[in-house]
VEXSE-155510 format. One record per residue (C-alpha): x, y, z; residue number from 1. Coordinates in steps of 0.2 Angstrom, whole numbers, plus 2048, in hexadecimal, padded with zeros to 3 digits. Layout:
BEGIN
<atom <X; Y; Z>; NUM> ...
% end
This chain:
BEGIN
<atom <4A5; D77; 3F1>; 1> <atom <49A; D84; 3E7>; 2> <atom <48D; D7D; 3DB>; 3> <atom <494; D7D; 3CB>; 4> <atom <480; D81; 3C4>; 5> <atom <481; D92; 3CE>; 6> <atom <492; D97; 3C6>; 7> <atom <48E; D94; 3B7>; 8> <atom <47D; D9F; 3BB>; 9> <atom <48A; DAC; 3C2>; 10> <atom <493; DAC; 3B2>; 11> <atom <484; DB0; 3AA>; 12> <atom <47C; DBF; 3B4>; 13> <atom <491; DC7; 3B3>; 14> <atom <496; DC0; 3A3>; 15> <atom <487; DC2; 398>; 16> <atom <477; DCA; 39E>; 17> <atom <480; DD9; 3A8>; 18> <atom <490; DD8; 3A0>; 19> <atom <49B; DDF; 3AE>; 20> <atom <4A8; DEC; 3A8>; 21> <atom <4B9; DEF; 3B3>; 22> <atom <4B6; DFD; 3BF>; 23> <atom <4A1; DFB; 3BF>; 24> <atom <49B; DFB; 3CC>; 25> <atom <48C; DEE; 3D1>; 26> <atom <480; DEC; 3DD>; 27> <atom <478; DDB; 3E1>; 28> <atom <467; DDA; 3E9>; 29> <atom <464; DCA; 3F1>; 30> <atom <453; DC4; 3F9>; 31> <atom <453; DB5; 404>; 32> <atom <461; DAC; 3F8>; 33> <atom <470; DA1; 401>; 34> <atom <47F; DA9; 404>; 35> <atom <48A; D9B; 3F7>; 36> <atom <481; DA5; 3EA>; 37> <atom <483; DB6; 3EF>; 38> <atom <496; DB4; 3F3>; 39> <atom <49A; DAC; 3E0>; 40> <atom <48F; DB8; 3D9>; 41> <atom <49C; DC5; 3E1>; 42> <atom <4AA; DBB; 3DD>; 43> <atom <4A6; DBB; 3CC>; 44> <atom <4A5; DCE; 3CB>; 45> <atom <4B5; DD0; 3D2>; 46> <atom <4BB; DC5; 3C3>; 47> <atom <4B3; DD1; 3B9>; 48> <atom <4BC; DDF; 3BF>; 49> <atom <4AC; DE6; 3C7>; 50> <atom <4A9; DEC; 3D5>; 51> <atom <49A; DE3; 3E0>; 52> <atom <48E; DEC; 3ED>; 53> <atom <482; DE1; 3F5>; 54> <atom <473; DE3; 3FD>; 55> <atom <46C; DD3; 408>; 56> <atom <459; DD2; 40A>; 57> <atom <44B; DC9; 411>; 58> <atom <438; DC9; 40C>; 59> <atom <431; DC8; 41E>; 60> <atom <43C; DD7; 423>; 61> <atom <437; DE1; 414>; 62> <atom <424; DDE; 418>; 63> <atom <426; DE2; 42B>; 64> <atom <42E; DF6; 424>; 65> <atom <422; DF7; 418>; 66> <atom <412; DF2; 425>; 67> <atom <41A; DFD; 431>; 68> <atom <424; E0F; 427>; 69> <atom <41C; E20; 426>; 70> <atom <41C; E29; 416>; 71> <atom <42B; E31; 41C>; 72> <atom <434; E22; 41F>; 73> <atom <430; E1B; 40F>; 74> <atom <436; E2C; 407>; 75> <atom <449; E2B; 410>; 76> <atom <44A; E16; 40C>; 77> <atom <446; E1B; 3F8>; 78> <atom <44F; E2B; 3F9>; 79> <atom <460; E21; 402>; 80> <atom <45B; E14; 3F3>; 81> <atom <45B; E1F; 3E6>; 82> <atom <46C; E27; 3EA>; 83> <atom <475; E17; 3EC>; 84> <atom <46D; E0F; 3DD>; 85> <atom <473; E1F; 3D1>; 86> <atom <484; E19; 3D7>; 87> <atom <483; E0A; 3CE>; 88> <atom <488; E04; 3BC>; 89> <atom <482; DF2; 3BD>; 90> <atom <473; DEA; 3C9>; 91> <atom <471; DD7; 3CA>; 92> <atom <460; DD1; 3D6>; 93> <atom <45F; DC0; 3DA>; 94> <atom <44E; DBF; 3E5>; 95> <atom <448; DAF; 3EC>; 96> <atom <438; DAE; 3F6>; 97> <atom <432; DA1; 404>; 98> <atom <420; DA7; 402>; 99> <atom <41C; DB3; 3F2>; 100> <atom <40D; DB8; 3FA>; 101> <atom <416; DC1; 409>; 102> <atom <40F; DD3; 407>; 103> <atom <3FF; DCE; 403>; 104> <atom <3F9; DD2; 413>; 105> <atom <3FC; DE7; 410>; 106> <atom <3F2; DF0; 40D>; 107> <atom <3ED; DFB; 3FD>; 108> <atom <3F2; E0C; 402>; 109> <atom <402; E07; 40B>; 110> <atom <408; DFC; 3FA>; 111> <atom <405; E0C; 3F1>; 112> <atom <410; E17; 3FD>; 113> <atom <41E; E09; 3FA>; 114> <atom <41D; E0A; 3E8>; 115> <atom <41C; E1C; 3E8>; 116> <atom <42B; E22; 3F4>; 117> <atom <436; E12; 3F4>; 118> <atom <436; E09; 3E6>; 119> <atom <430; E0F; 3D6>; 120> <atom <43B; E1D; 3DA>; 121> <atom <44C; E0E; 3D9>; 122> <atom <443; E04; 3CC>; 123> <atom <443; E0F; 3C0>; 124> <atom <454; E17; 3C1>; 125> <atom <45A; E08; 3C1>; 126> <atom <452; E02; 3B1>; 127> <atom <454; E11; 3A7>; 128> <atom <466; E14; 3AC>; 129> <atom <46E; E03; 3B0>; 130> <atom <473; DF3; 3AB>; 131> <atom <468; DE7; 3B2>; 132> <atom <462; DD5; 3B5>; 133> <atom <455; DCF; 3C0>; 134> <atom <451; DBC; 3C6>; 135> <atom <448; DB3; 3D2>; 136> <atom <451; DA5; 3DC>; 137> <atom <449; D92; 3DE>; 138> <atom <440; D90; 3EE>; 139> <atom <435; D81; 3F6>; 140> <atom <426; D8E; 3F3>; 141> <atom <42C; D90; 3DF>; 142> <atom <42C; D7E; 3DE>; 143> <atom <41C; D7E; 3E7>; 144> <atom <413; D89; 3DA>; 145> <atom <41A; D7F; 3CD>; 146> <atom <414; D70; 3D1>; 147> <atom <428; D69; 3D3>; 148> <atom <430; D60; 3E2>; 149> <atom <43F; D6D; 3E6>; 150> <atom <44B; D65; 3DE>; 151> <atom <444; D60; 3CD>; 152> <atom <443; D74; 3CE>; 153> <atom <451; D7A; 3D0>; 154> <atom <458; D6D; 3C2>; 155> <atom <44A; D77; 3BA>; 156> <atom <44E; D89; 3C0>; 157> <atom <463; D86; 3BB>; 158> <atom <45C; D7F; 3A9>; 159> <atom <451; D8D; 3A3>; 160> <atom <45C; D9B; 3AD>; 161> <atom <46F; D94; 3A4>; 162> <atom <466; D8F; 391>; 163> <atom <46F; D99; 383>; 164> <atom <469; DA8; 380>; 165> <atom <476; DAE; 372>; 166> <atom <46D; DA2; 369>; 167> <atom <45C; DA8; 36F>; 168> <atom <462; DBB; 36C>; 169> <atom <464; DB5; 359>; 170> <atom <452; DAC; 356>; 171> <atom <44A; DBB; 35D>; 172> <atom <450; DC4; 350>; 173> <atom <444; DC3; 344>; 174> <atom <436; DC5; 34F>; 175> <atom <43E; DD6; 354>; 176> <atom <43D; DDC; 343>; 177> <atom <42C; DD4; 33E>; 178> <atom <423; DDF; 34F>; 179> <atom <42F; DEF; 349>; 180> <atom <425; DF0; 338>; 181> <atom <412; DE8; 33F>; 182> <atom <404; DF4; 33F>; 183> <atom <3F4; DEB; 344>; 184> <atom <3F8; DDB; 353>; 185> <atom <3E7; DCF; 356>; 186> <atom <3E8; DC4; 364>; 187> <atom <3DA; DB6; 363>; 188> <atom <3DC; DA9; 372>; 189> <atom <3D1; D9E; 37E>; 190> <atom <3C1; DA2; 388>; 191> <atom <3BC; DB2; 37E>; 192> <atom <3CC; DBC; 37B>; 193> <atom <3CB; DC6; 369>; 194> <atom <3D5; DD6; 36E>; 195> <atom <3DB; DE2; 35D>; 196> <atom <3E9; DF1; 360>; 197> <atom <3F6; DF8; 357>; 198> <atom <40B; DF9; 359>; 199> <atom <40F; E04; 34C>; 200> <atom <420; E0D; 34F>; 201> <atom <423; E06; 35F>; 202> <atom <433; DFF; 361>; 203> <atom <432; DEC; 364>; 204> <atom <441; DE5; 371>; 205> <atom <44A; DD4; 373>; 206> <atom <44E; DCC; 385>; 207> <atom <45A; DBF; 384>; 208> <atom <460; DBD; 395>; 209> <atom <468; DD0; 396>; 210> <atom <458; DD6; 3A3>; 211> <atom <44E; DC7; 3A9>; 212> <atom <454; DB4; 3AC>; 213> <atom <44B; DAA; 3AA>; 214> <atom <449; DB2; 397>; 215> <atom <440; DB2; 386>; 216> <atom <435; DC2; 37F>; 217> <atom <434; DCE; 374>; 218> <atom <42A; DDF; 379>; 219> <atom <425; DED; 373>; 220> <atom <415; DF7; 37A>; 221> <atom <402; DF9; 370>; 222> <atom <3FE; E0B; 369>; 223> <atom <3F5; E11; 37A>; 224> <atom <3E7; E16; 374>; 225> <atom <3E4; E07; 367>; 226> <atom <3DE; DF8; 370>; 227> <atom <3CD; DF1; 36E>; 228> <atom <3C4; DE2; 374>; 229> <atom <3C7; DD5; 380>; 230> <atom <3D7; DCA; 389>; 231> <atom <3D4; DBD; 395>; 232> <atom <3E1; DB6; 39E>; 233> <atom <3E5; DA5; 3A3>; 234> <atom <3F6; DA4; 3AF>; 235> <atom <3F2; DAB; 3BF>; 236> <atom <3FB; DB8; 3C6>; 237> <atom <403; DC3; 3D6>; 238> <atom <400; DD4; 3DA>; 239> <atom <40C; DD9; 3EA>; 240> <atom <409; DCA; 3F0>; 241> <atom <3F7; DC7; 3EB>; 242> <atom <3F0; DBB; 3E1>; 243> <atom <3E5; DBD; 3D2>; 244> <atom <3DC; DB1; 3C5>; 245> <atom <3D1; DAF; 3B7>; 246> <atom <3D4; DC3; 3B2>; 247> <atom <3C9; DCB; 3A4>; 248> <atom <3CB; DDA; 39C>; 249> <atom <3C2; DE3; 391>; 250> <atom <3C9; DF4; 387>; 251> <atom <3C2; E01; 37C>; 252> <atom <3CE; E0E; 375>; 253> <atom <3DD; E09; 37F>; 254> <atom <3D5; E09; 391>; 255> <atom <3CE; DFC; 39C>; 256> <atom <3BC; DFE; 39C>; 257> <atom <3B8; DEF; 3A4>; 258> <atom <3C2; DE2; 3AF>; 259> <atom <3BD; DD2; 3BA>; 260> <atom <3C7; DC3; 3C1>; 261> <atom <3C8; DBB; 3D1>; 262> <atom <3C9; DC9; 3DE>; 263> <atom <3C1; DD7; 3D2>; 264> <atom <3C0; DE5; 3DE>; 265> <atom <3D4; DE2; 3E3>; 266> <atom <3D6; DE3; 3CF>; 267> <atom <3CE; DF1; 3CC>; 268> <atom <3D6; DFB; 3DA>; 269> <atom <3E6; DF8; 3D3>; 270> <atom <3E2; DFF; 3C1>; 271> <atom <3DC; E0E; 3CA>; 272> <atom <3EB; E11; 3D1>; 273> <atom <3EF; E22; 3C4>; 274> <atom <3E8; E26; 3B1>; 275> <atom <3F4; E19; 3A9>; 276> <atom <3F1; E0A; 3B3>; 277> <atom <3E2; E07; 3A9>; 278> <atom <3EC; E09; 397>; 279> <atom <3FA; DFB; 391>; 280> <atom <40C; DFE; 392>; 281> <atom <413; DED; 38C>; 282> <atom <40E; DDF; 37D>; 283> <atom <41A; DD1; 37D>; 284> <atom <41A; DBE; 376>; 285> <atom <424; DB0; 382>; 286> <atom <42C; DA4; 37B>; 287> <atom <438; D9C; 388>; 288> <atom <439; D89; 383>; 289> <atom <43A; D82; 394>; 290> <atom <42B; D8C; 39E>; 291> <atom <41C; D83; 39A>; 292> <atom <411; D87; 3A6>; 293> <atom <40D; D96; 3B4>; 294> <atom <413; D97; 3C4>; 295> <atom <40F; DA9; 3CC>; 296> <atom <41F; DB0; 3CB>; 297> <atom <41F; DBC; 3B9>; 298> <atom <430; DBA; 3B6>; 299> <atom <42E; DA9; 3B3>; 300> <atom <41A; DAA; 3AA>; 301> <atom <41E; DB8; 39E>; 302> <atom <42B; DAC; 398>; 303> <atom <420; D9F; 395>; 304> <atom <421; D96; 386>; 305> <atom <412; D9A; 379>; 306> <atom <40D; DAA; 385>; 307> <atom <408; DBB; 383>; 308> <atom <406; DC9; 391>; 309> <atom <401; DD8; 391>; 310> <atom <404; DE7; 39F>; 311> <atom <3F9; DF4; 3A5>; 312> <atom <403; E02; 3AA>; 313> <atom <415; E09; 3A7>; 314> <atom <41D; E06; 396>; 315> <atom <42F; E04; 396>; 316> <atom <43A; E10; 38F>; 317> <atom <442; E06; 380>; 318> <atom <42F; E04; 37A>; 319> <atom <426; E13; 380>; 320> <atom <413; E15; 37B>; 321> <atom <412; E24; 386>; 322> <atom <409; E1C; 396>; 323> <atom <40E; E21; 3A6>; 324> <atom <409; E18; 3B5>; 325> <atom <410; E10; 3C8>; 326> <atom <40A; E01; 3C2>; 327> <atom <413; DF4; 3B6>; 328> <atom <408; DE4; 3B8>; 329> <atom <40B; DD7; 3AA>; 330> <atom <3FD; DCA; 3A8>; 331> <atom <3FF; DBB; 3A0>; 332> <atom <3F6; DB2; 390>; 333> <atom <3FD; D9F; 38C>; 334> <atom <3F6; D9B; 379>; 335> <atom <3FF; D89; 37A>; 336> <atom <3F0; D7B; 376>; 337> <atom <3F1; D74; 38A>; 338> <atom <3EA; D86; 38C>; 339> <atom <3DD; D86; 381>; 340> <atom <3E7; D8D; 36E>; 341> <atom <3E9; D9E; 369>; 342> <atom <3EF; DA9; 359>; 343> <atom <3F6; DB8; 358>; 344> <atom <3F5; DC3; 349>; 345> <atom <403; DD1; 340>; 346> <atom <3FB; DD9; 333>; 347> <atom <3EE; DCB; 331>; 348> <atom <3FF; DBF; 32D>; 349> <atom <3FC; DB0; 33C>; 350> <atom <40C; DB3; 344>; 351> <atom <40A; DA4; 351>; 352> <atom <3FD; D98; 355>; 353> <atom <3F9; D8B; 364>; 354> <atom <40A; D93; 36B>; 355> <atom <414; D8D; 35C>; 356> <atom <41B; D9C; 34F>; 357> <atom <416; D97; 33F>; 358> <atom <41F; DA2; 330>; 359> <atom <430; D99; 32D>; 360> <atom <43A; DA8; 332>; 361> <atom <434; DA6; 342>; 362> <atom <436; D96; 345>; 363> <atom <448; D98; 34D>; 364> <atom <43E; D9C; 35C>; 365> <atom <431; D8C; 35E>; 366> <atom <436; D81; 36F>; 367> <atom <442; D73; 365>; 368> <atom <44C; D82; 35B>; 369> <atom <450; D89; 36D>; 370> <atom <453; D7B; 379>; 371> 
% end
């Protein structure tokens, strides 16, 4: 017999977050996730009139092609990708992970090769020109990095993943319309961070569970040429399957000037990657009322409850600064008291402090107004 907790996930993906039409067509990508899912996932979109594609994958494979391809292998996997994926209305990606470090081991230029030929390429078509929803399936390792035994996780992972997010769409309202008329955004946090920039005119986005689940943002991206001053990070973080900590950055007019952290030279290689690695393409406040604390996977960490991250490299099209760059790396501040506090500042108003929003028409999204 299914478990009822993955059909009522499946309802969600179909029902809600992709909200599968008759005659769409919808490819599933699934990475190292049991077959019980998989199938009612497919069920359900045949429910829905859709039409399901599937694509069955697992992490050790994917690292032993990408160790091994030429360029031109890389080239006919993204361009075979690419076509199949411009056939599609709908794409669901459910990717699990028995080690989250498995392509740490390749090296620089081959990652770059990867991203370049195979899968930025996908990605963004597939952002720009489908419905889509991305989440990570529990795992030992998950549980692992969350400090959990497995199943206290995954009563965890179905909690956060199935909350209501019509009613989260609501309370972010506000929010929504409070970034679309700020100027001037101050972050002040723990250890020394004091960073100044502007989002004038930039749209500002909700995510309630329609692109990411786990969910619980609103976007936008800082004027690219605005920021000034310093963010330092407290949630580590993975880079294609490399761990970073403790990272530093310091700006001046929009670039990074300056940046440390646990493997500085590995860091800094990455912002070199093109001209708008080193310039931010996303500013968001997390608010999800059930991630407390970071576990190395960002779909899970930007969410975090009383968190803010900011991304050097490509903006997203709904809020577009004008960055360009292969590189999307979101980076993750928490501003909740067990961190060490915080305030963030719209047009010198205190928008949220210690992780709580204070004004009263924000207060729909504070942890007991969501749960």
């Amino acid at each position: 017999m299914y478990d009822p907790r993955m059909r009522k996930l499946a309802d969600l993906l179909v029902g809600y977050s992709t909200k599968v039409q008759p005659g769409e067509r919808v490819l599933v990508d699934a990475y190292d996730v049991p077959a019980e899912m998989v199938t009612i996932l497919v069920n359900r979109i045949v429910e829905a009139g859709g039409l399901p594609f599937v694509d069955v994958y697992q992490a050790r494979v994917r690292r032993s092609i990408v160790m091994n391809a030429t360029e031109e292998q890389m080239r006919v996997l993204g361009k075979r990708d690419l076509e199949f994926m411009k056939e599609m209305q709908c794409y669901i990606a459910l990717r699990g992970g028995y080690n989250i470090t498995e392509m740490s081991d390749i090296p620089e230029d081959r990652m770059k090769i990867f991203q370049e030929y195979w899968q930025r390429p996908v990605l963004d078509y597939r952002v720009d020109h489908t419905k889509w929803v991305v989440l990570r399936w529990p795992t030992p390792s998950m549980a692992q990095l969350a400090g959990m035994s497995t199943e206290q996780f995954e009563d965890f992972y179905f909690d956060v993943c199935t909350l209501d997010y019509a009613k989260m769409a609501e309370a972010e309202k506000p929010l929504k319309e409070r970034m679309n008329r700020t100027d001037r955004v101050r972050l002040v946090g723990p250890l020394d961070t004091n960073l100044e920039f502007s989002i004038k005119d930039i749209s500002a986005v909700q995510c309630d569970g329609d692109r990411n689940i786990p969910d619980g943002e609103v976007f936008t991206a800082p004027v690219r040429d605005s920021i000034n001053g310093v963010i330092h990070f407290n949630a580590g973080t993975i880079y294609h399957g490399k761990p970073f900590d403790d990272i530093r950055l310091v700006f001046k007019d929009g670039k990074v000037v300056e940046a440390t952290g646990s493997d500085t030279k590995a860091l800094n290689d990455i912002l070199d990657t093109d001209e708008g690695s080193r310039y931010i393409g996303e500013f968001s406040l997390g608010f999800n009322p059930y991630i407390k604390t970071a576990m190395r996977d960002i779909l899970f960490d930007e969410k975090i409850n009383g968190s803010i991250h900011l991304t050097p490299g490509r903006a997203y099209e709904e809020a577009d600064n004008g960055n360009k760059s292969k590189i999307h790396w979101d980076m993750v501040l928490i501003q909740t008291e067990e961190y060490g506090g915080g305030e963030i500042y719209f047009d010198d108003e205190l928008i949220r402090k210690n992780g709580r929003f204070i004004p009263d028409y924000l207060q729909g999204l504070n942890e007991e107004n969501l749960v």
